[in-house]
N, C-alpha and C positions, 0 to 999 in steps of 0.2 A: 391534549388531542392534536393542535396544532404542531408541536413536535413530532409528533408522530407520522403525523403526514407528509412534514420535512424528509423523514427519512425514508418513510414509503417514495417520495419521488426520488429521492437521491438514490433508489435501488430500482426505478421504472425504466432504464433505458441503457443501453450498453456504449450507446452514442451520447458521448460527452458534454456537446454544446445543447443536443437534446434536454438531456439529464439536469444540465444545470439551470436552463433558461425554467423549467418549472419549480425547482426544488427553491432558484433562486426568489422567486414572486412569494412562496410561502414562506420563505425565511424572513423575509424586511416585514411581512405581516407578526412573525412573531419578535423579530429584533427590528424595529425600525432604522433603517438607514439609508440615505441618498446614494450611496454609489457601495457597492462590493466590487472585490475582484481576488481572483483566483489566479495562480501560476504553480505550474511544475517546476520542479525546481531538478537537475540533474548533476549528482556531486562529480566535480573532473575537475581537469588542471585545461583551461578555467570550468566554473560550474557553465551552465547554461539554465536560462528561465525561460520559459515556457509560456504566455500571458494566454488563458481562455477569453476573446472577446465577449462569450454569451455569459461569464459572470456577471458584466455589472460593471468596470474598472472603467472610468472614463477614457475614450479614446486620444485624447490631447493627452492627457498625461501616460499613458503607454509608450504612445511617438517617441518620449525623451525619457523613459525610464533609464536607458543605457545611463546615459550621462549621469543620472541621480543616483544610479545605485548602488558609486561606494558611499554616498553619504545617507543612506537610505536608515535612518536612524529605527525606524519598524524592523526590517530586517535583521539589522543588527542584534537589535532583541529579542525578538523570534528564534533567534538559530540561538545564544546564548542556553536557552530555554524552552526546547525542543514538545513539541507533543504537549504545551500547555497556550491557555488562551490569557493574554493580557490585554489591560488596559491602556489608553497611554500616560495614564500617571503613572502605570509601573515602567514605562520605558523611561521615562525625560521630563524633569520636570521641568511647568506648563512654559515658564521664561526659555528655556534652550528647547525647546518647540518650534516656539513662534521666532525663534534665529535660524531654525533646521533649515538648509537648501529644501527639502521636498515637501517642508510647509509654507515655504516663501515662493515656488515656485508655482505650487496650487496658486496662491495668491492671484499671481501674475495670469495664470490661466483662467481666471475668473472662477475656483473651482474651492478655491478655501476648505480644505480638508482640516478640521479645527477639531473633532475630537475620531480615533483609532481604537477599534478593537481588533485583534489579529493574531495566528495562531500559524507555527509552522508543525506539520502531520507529517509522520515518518509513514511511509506506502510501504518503501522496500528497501534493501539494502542500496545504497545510492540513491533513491529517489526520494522528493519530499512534496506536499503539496501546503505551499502557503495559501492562507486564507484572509480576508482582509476587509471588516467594513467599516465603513467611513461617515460621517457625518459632515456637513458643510455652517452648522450652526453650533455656537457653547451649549451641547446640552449632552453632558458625559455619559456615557452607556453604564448602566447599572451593574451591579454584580450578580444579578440575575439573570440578566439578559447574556454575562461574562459564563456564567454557570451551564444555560442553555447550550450555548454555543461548544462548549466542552463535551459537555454529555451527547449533541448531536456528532463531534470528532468522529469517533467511529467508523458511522455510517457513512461521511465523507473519504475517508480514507480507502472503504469499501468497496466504496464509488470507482473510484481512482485504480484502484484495482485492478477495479474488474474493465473497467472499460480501456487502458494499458493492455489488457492481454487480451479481449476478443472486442474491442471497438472498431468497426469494419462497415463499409456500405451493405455487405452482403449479410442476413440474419439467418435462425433458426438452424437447419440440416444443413444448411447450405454453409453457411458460416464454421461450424464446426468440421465438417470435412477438409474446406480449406486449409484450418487450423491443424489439423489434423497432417494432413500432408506435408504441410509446409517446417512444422516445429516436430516431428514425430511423437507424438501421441496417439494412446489410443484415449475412446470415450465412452461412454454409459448415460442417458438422459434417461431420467426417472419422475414420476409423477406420483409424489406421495402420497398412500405410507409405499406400494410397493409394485407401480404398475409401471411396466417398462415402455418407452415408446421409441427407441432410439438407440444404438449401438454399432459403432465403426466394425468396420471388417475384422481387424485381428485382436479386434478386445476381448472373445469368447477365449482364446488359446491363451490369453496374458492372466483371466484373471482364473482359468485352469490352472494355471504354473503357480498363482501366488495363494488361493483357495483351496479349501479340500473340497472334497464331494459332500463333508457333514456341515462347510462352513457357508454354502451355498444351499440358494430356493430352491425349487422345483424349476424353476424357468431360469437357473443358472445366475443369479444376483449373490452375491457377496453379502451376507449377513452381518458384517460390523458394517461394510456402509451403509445399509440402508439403517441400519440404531442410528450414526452420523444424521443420516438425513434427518430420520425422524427427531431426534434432539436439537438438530438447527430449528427447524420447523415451529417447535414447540416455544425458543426463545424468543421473549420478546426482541421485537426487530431496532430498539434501542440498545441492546444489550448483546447483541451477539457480538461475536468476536471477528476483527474487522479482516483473518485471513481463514480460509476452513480448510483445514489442511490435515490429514492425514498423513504417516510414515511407518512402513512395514518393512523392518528390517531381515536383512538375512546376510549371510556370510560374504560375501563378495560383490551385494547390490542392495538397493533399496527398490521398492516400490512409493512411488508418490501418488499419493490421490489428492488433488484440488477440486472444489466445493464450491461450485456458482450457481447462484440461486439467478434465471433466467426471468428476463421482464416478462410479464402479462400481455405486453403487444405481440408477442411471439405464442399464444395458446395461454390455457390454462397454465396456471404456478407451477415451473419444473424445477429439475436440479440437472445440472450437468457435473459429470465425474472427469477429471482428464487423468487419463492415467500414465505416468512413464516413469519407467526404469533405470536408475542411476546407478553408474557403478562407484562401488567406493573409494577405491584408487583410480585419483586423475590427478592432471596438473593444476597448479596454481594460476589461475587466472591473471591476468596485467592488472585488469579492472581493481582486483581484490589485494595483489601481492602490491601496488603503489600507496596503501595506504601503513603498512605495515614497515619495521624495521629487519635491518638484515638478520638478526638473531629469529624475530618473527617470523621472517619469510620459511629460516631452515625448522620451525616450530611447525609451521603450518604444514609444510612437506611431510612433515611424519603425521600429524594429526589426518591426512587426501590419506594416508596409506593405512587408519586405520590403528592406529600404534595407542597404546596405554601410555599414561601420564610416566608410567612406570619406566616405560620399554624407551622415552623421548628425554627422560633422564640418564639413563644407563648411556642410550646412544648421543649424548651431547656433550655428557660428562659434567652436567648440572644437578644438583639435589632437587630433589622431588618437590619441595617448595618452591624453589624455581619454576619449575616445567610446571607444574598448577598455574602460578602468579602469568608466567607467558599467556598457556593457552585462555586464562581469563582477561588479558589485554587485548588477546587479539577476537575473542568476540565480542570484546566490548568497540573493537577500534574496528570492526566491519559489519557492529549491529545485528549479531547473532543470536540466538538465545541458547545454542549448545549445539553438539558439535553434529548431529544430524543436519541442522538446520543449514550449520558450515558446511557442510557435503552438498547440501542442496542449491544451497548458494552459488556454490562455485559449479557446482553442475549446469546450474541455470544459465550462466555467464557462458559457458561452455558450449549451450546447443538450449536455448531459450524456451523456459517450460510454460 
């Protein structure tokens, strides 16, 4: 039950320091620990962190993170081991701990950080959000408490998410028109199973273009989204999947639909749809092409124009095993999960969805 209410607050508030300062008071009740702390992590040449003060992370030792953070022996391990929660016997054992610069420096700061649970969460392609709590006395976090923290992942991530793309002083209608204007999107805010309360100006003509007349309501709603809705709905709020995302493909563009499930301070439980249009051929992003090799780069160029594994063999003058093994490096080396996603990616980077 406890858990549960974890992720219900981690999904009550679209405003970050909000969202965590509650989520974080029910978390040490279900894991107990004297300090957490939270940072965004953004991957570049160099990264940058991020530190939420309404985690939890004490403020003395933030002040001099910088300085600690090549030897930041947590980190190190975290990023090793992506998207998993460790212990700190799995990082160091407990002898080069207690030599570590950023367990000697707690020391010093009167803050004795003596036993680490911590976990780095993949958000989005370049982003990450490390998580981190601490203890000040020998008393090691369980592999329960290790288990908890895992399975609540998700809904963190979620978090982060969502509050990245519409965390804003301004809420509700107001908020998304903003958004709306500012990013080109259109929207749809639904109150399920299938009451409409809410729809941007040109989202009638958008989701005519991508709908039939038999795939839509009476009131003009898109009938695979609202099944979407209804199936978010339906999962337990441990278990859903931490991006909701929809892709309707067609010949020379995609249609994207993104799935945010709206806090309760803003009305009854809604859904917001954002919807925009990506073309299939575009350029390769900096963001995206710096992480890739030069043979990658000209892989990736055919893959933005839509090319067959086939057609990126012939034109490379690489065997088809090749052109496979490429295009599978390069969404592993940009956190893809296939090549929609790649389109999306680099669209995103391109005019931010």
């Amino acid at each position: 039950m406890l858990m549960r209410d974890v992720a219900v607050a981690l999904n009550g508030s679209l405003h970050l320091p909000d969202m965590l300062g509650q989520a974080r008071r029910l978390l040490t009740k279900l894991v107990p620990a004297d300090y957490t702390g939270l940072c965004i992590v953004s991957r570049g040449r160099p990264s940058t962190y991020e530190w939420v003060e309404e985690a939890g992370a004490p403020n003395a030792l933030l002040a001099r993170y910088a300085e600690l953070q090549p030897d930041d022996f947590v980190l190190k391990s975290v990023v090793r081991q992506r998207d998993t929660v460790l212990r700190d016997s799995e990082m160091l054992p407990r002898k080069e701990l207690e030599k570590s610069p950023l367990y000697l420096r707690s020391c010093e700061l009167g803050l004795k950080l003596e036993q680490v649970l911590a976990t780095l969460m993949t958000v989005q392609h370049g982003m990450y959000c490390g998580f981190t709590m601490y203890r000040d006395r020998r008393r090691p976090f369980s592999r329960k408490a290790q288990a908890a923290l895992q399975l609540l992942s998700p809904s963190f991530v979620a978090a982060i998410y969502k509050s990245r793309h519409m965390d804003s002083p301004l809420t509700g209608d107001r908020l998304l028109d903003a958004m709306s204007r500012r990013q080109g999107f259109q929207f749809l805010v639904v109150a399920p199973p299938a009451f409409e309360t809410r729809r941007s100006e040109r989202a009638t003509a958008l989701l005519e273009k991508w709908f039939s007349k038999d795939e839509r309501t009476r009131a003009g709603l898109p009938k695979p989204l609202l099944e979407h809705i209804k199936t978010l709905s339906q999962v337990d709020i441990l278990m859903r999947p931490r991006e909701h995302r929809l892709i309707f493909p067609r010949d020379d563009e995609n249609l994207v639909v993104i799935f945010i499930e709206l806090p309760e301070s803003d009305g009854p439980r809604q859904w917001a749809m954002l919807l925009h249009e990506v073309p299939k051929s575009i350029p390769l992003p900096e963001e995206l092409a710096q992480y890739l090799s030069a043979r990658e780069m000209q892989i990736a160029w055919g893959l933005l124009r839509n090319w067959s594994p086939e057609l990126i063999a012939k034109e490379f003058n690489i065997t088809l095993h090749t052109a496979k093994t490429h295009v599978r490096n390069i969404y592993k080396a940009l956190n893809c999960d296939n090549r929609v996603d790649f389109l999306y990616q680099a669209a995103r980077l391109l005019r931010p969805i």
